[in-house]
NUMAR-417595 format. One record per residue: chain; residue in three letters; y, z, x of N, C-alpha, C, O in turn; residue number from 0. Coordinates in steps of 0.05 Angstrom, whole numbers. Layout:
NUMAR-417595
+--------+---------+--------+--------+--------+--------+--------+--------+--------+--------+--------+--------+--------+--------+-----+
! cadena ! residuo !    npy !    npz !    npx !   capy !   capz !   capx !    cpy !    cpz !    cpx !    opy !    opz !    opx ! num !
+--------+---------+--------+--------+--------+--------+--------+--------+--------+--------+--------+--------+--------+--------+-----+
!      A !     ala !      Y !      Z !      X !      Y !      Z !      X !      Y !      Z !      X !      Y !      Z !      X ! NUM !
...
+--------+---------+--------+--------+--------+--------+--------+--------+--------+--------+--------+--------+--------+--------+-----+
***
This chain:
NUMAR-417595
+--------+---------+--------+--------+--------+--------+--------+--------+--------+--------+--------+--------+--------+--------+-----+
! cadena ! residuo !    npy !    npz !    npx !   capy !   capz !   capx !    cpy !    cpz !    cpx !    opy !    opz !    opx ! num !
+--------+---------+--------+--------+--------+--------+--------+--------+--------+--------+--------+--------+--------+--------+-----+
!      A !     unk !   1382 !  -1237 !  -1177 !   1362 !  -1240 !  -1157 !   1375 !  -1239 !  -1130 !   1397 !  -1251 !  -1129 !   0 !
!      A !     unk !   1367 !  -1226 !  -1105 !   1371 !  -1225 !  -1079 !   1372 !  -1248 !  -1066 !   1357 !  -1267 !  -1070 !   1 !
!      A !     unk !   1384 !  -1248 !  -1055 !   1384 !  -1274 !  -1035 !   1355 !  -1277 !  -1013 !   1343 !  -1295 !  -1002 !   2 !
!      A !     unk !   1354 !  -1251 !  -1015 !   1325 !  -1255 !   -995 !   1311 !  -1262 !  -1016 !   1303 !  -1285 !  -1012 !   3 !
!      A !     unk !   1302 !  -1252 !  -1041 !   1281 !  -1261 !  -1054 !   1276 !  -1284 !  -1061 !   1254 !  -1295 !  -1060 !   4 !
!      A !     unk !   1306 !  -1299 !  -1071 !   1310 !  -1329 !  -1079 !   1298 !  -1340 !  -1048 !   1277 !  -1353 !  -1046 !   5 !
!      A !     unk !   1312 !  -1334 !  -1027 !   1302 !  -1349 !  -1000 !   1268 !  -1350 !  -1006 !   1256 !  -1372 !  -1006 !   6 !
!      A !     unk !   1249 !  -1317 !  -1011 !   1225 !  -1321 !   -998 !   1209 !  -1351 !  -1022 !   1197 !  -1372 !  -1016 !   7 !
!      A !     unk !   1218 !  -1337 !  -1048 !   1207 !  -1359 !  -1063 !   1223 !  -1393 !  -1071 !   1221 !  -1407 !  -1091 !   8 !
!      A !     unk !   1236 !  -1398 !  -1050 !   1234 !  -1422 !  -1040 !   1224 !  -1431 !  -1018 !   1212 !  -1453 !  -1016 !   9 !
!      A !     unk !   1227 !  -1414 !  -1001 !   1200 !  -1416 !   -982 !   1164 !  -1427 !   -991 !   1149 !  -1444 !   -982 !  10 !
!      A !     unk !   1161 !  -1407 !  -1013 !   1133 !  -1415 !  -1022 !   1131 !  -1428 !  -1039 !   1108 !  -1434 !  -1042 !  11 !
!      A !     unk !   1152 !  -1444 !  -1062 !   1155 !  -1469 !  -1072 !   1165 !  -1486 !  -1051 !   1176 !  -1505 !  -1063 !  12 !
!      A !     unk !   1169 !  -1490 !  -1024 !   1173 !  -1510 !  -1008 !   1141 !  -1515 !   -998 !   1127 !  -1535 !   -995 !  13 !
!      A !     unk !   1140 !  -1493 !   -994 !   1107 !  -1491 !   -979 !   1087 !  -1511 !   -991 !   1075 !  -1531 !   -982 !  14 !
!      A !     unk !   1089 !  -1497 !  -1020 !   1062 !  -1513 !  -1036 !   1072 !  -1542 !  -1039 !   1054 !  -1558 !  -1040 !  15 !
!      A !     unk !   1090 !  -1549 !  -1039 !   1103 !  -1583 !  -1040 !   1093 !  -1597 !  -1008 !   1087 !  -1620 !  -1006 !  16 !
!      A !     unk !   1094 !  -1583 !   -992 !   1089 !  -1589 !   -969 !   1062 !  -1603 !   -970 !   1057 !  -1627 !   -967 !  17 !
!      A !     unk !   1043 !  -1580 !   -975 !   1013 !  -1574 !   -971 !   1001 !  -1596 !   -991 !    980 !  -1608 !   -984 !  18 !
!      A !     unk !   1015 !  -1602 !  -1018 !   1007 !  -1624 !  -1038 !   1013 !  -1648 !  -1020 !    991 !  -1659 !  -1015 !  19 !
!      A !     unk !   1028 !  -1656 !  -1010 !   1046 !  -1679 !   -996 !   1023 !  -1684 !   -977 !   1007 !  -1702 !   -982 !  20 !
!      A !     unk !   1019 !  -1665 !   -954 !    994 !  -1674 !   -935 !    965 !  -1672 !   -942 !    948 !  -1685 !   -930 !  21 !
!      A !     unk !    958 !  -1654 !   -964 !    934 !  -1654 !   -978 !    923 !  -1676 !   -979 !    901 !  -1681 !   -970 !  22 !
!      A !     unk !    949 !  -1705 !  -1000 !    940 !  -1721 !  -1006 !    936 !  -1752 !   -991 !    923 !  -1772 !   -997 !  23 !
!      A !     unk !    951 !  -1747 !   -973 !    948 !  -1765 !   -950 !    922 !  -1762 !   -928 !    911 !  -1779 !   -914 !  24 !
!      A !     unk !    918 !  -1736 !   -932 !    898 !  -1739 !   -906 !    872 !  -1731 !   -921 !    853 !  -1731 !   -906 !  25 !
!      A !     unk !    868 !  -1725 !   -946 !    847 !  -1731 !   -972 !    842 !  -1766 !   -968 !    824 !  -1780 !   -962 !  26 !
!      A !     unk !    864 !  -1768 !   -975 !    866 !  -1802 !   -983 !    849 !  -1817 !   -967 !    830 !  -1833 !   -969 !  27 !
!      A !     unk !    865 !  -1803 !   -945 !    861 !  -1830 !   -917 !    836 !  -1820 !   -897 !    823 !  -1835 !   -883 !  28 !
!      A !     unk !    833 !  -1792 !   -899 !    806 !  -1778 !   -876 !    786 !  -1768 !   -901 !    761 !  -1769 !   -899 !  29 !
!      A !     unk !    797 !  -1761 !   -920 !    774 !  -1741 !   -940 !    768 !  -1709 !   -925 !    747 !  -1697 !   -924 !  30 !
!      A !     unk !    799 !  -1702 !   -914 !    799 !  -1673 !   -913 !    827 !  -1661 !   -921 !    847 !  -1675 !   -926 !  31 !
!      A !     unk !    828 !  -1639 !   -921 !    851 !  -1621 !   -928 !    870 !  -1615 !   -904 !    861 !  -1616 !   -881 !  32 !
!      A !     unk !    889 !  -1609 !   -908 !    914 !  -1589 !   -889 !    907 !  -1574 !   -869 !    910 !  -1572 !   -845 !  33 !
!      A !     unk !    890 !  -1558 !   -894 !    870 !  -1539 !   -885 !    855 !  -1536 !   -856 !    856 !  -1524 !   -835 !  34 !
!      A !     unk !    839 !  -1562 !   -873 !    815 !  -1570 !   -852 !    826 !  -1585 !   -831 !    811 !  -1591 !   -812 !  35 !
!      A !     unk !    853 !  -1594 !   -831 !    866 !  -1606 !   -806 !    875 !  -1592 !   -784 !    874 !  -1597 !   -760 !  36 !
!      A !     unk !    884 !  -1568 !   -799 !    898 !  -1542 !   -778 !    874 !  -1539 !   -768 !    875 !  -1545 !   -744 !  37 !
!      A !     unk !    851 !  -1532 !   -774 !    836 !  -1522 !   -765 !    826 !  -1536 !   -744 !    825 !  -1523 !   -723 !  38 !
!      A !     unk !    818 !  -1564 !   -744 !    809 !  -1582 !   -731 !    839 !  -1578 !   -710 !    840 !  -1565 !   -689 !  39 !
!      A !     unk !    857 !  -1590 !   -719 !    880 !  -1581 !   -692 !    886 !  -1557 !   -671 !    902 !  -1557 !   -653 !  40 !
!      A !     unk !    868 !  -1536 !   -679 !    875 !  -1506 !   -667 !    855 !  -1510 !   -644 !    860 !  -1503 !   -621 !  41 !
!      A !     unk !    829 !  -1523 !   -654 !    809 !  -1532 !   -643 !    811 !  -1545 !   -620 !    798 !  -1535 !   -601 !  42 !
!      A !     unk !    829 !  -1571 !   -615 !    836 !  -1586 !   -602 !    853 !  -1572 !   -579 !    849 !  -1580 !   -556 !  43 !
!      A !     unk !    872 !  -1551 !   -582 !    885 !  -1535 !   -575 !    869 !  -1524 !   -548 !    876 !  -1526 !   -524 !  44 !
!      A !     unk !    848 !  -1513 !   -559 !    840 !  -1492 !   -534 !    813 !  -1504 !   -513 !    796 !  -1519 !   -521 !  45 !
!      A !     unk !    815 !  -1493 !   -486 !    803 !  -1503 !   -469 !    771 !  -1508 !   -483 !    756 !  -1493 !   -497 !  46 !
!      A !     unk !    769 !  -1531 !   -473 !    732 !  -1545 !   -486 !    728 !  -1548 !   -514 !    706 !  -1549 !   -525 !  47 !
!      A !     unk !    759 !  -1552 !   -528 !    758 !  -1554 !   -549 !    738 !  -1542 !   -571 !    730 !  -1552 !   -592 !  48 !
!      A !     unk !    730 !  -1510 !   -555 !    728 !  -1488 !   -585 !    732 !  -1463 !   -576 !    732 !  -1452 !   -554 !  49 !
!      A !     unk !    737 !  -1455 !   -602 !    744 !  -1427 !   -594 !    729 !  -1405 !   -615 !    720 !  -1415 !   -636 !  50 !
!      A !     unk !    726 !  -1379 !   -610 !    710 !  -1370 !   -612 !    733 !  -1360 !   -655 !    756 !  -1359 !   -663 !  51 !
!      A !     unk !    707 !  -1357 !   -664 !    706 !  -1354 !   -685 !    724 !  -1337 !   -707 !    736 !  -1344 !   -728 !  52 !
!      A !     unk !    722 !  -1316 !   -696 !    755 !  -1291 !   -696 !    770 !  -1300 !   -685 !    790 !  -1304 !   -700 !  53 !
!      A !     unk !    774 !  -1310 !   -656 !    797 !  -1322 !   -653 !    816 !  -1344 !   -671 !    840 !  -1346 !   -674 !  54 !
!      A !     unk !    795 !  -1359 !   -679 !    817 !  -1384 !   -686 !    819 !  -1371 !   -720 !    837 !  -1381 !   -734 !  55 !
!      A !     unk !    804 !  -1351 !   -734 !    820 !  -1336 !   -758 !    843 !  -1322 !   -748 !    863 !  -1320 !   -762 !  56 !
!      A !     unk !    842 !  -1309 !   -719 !    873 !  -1300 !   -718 !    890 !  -1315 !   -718 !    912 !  -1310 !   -728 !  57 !
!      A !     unk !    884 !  -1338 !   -707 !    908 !  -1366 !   -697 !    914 !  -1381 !   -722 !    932 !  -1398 !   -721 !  58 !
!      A !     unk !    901 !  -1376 !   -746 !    915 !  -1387 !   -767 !    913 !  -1370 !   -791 !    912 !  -1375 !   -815 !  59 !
!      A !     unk !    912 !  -1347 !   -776 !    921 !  -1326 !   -800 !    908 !  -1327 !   -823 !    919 !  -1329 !   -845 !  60 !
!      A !     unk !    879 !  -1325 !   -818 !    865 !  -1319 !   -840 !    843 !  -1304 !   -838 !    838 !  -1298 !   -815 !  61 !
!      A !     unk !    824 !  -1295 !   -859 !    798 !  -1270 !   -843 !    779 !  -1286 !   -840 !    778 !  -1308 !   -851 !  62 !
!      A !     unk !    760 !  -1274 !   -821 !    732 !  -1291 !   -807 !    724 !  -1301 !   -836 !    724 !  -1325 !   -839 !  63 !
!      A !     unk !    717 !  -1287 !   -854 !    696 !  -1299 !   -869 !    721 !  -1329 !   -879 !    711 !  -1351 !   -882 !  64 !
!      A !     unk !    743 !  -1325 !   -882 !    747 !  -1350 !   -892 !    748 !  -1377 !   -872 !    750 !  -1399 !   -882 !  65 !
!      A !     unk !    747 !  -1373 !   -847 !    750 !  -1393 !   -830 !    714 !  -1395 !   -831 !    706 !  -1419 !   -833 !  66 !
!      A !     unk !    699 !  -1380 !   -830 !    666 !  -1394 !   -845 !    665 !  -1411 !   -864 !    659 !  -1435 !   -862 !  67 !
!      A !     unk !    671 !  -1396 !   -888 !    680 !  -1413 !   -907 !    691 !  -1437 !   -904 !    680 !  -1453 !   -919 !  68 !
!      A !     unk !    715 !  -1453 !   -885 !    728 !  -1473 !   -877 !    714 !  -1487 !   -865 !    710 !  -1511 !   -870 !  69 !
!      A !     unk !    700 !  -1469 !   -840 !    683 !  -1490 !   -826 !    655 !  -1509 !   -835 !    645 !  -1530 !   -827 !  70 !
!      A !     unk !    649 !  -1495 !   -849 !    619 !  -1504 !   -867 !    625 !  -1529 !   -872 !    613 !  -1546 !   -858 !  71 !
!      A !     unk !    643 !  -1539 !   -889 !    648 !  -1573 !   -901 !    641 !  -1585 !   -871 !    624 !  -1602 !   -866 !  72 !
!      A !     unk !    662 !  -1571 !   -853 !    672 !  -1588 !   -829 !    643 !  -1597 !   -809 !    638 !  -1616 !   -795 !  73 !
!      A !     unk !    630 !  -1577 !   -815 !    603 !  -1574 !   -797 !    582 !  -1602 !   -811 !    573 !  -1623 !   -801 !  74 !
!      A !     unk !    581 !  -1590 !   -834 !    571 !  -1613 !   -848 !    578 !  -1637 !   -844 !    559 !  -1651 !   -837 !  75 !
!      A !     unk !    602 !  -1650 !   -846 !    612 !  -1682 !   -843 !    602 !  -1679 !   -805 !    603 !  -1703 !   -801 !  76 !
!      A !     unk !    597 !  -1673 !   -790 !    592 !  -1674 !   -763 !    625 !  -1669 !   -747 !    628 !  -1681 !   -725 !  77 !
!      A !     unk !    643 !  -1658 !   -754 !    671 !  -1656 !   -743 !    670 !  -1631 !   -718 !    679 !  -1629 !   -695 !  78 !
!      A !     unk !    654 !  -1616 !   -735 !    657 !  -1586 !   -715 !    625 !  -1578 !   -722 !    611 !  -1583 !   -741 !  79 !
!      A !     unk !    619 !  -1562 !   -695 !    588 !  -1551 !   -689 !    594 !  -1527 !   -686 !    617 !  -1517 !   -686 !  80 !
!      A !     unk !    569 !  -1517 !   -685 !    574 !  -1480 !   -691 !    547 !  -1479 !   -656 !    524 !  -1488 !   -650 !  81 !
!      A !     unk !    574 !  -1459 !   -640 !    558 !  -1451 !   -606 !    551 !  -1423 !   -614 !    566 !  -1407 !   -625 !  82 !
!      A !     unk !    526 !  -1418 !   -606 !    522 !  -1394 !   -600 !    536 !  -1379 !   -564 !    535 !  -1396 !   -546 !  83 !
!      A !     unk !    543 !  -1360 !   -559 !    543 !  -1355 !   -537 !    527 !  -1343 !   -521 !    515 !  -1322 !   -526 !  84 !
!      A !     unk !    525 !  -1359 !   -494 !    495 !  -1347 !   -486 !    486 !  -1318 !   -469 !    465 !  -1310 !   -459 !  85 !
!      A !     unk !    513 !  -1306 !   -469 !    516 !  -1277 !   -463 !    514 !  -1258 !   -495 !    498 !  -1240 !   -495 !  86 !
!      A !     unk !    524 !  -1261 !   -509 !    528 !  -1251 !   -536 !    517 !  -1266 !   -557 !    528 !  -1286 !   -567 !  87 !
!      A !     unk !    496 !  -1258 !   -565 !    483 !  -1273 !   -598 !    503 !  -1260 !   -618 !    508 !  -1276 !   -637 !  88 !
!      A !     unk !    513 !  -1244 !   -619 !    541 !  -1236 !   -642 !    559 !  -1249 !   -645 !    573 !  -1247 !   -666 !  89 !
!      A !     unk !    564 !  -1267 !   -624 !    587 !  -1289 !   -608 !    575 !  -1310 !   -630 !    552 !  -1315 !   -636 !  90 !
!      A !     unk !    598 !  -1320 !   -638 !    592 !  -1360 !   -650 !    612 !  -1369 !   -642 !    629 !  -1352 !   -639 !  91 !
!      A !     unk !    617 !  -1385 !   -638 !    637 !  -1411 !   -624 !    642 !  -1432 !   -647 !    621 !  -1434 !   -660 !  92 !
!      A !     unk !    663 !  -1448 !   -657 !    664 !  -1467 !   -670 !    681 !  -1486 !   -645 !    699 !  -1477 !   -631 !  93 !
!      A !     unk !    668 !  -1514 !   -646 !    674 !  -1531 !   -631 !    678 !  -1559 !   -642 !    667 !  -1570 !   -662 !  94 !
!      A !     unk !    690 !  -1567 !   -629 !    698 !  -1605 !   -643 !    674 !  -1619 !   -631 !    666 !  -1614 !   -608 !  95 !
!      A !     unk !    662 !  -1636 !   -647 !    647 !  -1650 !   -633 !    664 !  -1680 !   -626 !    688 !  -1684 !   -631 !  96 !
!      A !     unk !    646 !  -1699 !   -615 !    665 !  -1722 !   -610 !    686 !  -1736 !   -627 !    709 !  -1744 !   -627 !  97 !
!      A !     unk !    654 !  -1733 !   -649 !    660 !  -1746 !   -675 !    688 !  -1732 !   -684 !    708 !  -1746 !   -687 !  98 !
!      A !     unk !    690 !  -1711 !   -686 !    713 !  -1696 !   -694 !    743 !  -1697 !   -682 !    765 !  -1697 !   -693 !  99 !
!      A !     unk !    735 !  -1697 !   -654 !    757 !  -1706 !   -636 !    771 !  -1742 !   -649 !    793 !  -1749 !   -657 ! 100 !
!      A !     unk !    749 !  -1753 !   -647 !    768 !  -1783 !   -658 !    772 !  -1782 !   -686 !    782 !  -1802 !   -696 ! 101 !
!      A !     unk !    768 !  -1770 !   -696 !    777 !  -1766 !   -727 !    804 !  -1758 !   -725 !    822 !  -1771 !   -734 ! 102 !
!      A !     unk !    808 !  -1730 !   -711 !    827 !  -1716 !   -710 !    846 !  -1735 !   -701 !    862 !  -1742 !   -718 ! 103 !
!      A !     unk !    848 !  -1749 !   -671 !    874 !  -1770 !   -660 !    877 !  -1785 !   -691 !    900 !  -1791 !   -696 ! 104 !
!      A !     unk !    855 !  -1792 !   -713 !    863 !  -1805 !   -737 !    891 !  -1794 !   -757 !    912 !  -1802 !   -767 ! 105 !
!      A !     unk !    874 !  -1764 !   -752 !    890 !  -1757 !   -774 !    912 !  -1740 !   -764 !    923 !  -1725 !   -780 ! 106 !
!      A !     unk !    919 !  -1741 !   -742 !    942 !  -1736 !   -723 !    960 !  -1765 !   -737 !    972 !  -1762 !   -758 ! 107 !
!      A !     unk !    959 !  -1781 !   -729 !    970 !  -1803 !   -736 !    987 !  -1802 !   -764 !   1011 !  -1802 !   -770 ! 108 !
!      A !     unk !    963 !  -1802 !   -778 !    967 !  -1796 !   -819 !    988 !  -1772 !   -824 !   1007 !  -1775 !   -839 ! 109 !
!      A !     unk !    982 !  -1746 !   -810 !   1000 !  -1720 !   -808 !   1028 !  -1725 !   -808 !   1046 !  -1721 !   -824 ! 110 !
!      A !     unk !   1025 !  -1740 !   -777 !   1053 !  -1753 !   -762 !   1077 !  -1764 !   -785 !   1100 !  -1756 !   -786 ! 111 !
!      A !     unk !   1062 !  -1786 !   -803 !   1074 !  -1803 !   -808 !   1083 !  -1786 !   -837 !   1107 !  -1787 !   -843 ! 112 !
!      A !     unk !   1065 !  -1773 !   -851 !   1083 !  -1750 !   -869 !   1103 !  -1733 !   -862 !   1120 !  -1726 !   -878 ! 113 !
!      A !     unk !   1102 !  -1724 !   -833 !   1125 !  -1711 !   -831 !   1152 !  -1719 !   -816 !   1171 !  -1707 !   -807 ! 114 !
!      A !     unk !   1143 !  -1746 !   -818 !   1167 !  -1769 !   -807 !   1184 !  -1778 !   -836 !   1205 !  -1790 !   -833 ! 115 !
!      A !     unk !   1172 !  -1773 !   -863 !   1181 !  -1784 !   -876 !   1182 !  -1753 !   -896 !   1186 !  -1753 !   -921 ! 116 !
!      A !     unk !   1178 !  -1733 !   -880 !   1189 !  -1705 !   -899 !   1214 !  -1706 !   -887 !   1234 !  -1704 !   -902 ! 117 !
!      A !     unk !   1221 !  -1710 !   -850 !   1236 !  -1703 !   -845 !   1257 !  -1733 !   -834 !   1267 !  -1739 !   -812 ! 118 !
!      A !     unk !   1258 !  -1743 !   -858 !   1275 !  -1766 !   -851 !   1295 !  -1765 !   -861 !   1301 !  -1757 !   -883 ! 119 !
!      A !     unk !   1318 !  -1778 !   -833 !   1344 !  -1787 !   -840 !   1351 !  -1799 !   -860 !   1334 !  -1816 !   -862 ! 120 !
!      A !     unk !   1369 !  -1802 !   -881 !   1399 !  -1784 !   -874 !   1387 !  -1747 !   -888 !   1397 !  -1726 !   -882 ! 121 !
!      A !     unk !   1371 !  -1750 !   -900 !   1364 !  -1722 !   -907 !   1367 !  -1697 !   -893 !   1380 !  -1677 !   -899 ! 122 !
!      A !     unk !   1350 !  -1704 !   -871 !   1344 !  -1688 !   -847 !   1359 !  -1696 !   -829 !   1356 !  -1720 !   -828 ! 123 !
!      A !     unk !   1378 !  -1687 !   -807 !   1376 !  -1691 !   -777 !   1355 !  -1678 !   -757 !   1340 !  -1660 !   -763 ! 124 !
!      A !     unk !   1357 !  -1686 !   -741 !   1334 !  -1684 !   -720 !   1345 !  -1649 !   -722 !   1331 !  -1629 !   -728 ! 125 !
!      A !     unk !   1369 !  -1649 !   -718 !   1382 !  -1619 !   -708 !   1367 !  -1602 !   -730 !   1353 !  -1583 !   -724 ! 126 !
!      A !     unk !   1371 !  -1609 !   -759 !   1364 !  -1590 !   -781 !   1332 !  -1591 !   -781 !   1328 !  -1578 !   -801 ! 127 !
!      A !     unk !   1314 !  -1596 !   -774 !   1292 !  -1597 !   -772 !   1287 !  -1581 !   -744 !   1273 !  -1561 !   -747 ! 128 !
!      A !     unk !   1292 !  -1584 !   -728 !   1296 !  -1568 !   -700 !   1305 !  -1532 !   -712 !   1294 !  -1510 !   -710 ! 129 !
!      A !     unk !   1334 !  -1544 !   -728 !   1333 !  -1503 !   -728 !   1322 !  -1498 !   -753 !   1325 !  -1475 !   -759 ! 130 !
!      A !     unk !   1310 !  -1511 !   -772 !   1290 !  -1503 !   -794 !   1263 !  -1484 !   -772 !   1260 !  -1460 !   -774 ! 131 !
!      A !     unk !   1248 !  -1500 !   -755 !   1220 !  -1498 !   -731 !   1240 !  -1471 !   -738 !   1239 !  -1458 !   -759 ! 132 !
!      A !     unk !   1256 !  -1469 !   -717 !   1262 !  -1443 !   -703 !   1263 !  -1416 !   -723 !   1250 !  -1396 !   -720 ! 133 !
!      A !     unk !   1279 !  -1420 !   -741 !   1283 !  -1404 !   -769 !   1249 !  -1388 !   -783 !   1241 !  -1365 !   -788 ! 134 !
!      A !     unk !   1236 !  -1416 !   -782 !   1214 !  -1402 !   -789 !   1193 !  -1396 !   -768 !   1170 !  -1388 !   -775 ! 135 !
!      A !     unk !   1201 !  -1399 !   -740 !   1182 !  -1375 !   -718 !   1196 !  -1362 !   -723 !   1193 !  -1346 !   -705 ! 136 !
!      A !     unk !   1218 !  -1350 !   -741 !   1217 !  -1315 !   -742 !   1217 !  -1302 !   -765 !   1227 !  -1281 !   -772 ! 137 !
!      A !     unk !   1198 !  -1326 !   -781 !   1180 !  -1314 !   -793 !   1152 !  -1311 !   -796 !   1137 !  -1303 !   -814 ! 138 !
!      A !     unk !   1150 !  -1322 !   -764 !   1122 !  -1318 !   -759 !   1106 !  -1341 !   -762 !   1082 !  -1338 !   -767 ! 139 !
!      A !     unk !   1119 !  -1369 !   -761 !   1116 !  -1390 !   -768 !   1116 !  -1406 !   -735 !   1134 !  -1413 !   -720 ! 140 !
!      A !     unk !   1083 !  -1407 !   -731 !   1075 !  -1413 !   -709 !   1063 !  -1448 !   -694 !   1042 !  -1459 !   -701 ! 141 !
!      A !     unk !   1084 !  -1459 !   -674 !   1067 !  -1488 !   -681 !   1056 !  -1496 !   -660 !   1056 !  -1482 !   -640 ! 142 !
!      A !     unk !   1041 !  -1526 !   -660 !   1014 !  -1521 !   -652 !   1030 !  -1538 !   -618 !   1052 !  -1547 !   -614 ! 143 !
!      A !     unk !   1005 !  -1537 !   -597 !   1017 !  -1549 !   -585 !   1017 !  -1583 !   -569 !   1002 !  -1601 !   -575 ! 144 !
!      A !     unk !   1026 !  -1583 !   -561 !   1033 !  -1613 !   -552 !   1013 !  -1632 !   -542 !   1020 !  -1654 !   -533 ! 145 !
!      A !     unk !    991 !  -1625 !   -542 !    973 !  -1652 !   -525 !    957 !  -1662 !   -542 !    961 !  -1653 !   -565 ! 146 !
!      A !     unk !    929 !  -1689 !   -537 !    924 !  -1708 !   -552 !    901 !  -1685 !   -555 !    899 !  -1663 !   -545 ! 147 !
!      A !     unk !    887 !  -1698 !   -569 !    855 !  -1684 !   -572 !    835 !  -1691 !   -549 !    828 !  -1713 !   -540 ! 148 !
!      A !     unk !    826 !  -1665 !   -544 !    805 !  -1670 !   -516 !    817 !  -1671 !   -498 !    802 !  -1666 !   -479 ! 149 !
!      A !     unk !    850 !  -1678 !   -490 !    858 !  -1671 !   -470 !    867 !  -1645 !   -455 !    867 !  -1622 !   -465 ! 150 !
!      A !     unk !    876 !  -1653 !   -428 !    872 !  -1630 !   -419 !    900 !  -1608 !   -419 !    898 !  -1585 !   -410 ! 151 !
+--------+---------+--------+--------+--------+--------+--------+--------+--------+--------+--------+--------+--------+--------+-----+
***
């Protein structure tokens, strides 16, 4: 076997260990998925906390219909609302509602604390976690950015 190949499929047996790991914490503790967290975080991300509907499938790399698919649960529990735009009826918007916003600082918290204890000392150094990030932005491995929810 290749070294690249052994690399990619440890990559995606690291992945799915990952994704089980925060699945079940923020199942546990919010009663949503990874999934539904990225999503809710991408959300938080952009000015007025929504963004338009294609967009946030490009921003996490997946197709419109499945970020529909995603958002439906979310819409339902009251986390995220669906905007029409009032220049464009073709336009939909997915947006955080309040409720969603303080959920999210929740499960920011819950996230945090899994990947404080994926990437804990002596295992990890701060350094090897630093050039792990970097390693995988080039593979297209994009992260989110730095402020609370609802902020500016």
């Amino acid at each position: 076997m290749s070294m690249g190949l052994d690399a990619a499929l440890r990559l995606v047996r690291a992945q799915a260990t990952l994704v089980k790991r925060f699945d079940a914490s923020l199942g546990g503790l919010h009663g949503v998925s990874l999934s539904d967290f990225t999503m809710l975080l991408r959300l938080s991300e952009a000015p007025g906390d929504r963004m338009r509907r294609v967009d946030l499938a490009e921003a996490l790399g997946l197709t419109a219909s499945g970020v529909t698919r995603g958002l439906v649960p979310l819409e339902r529990i009251g986390l995220v609302r669906r905007d029409a735009d009032a220049r464009d009826a073709r336009v939909a918007y997915a947006a955080l509602t309040d409720t969603g916003r303080e959920r999210l600082a929740d499960m920011l918290v819950t996230a945090e604390h899994v990947a404080e204890e994926i990437f804990a000392e002596p295992t990890w150094t701060k350094e090897e976690a630093t050039q792990l990030a970097g390693l995988l932005g080039r593979l297209g491995g994009t992260g989110f950015a730095r402020r609370e929810p609802g902020g500016s």
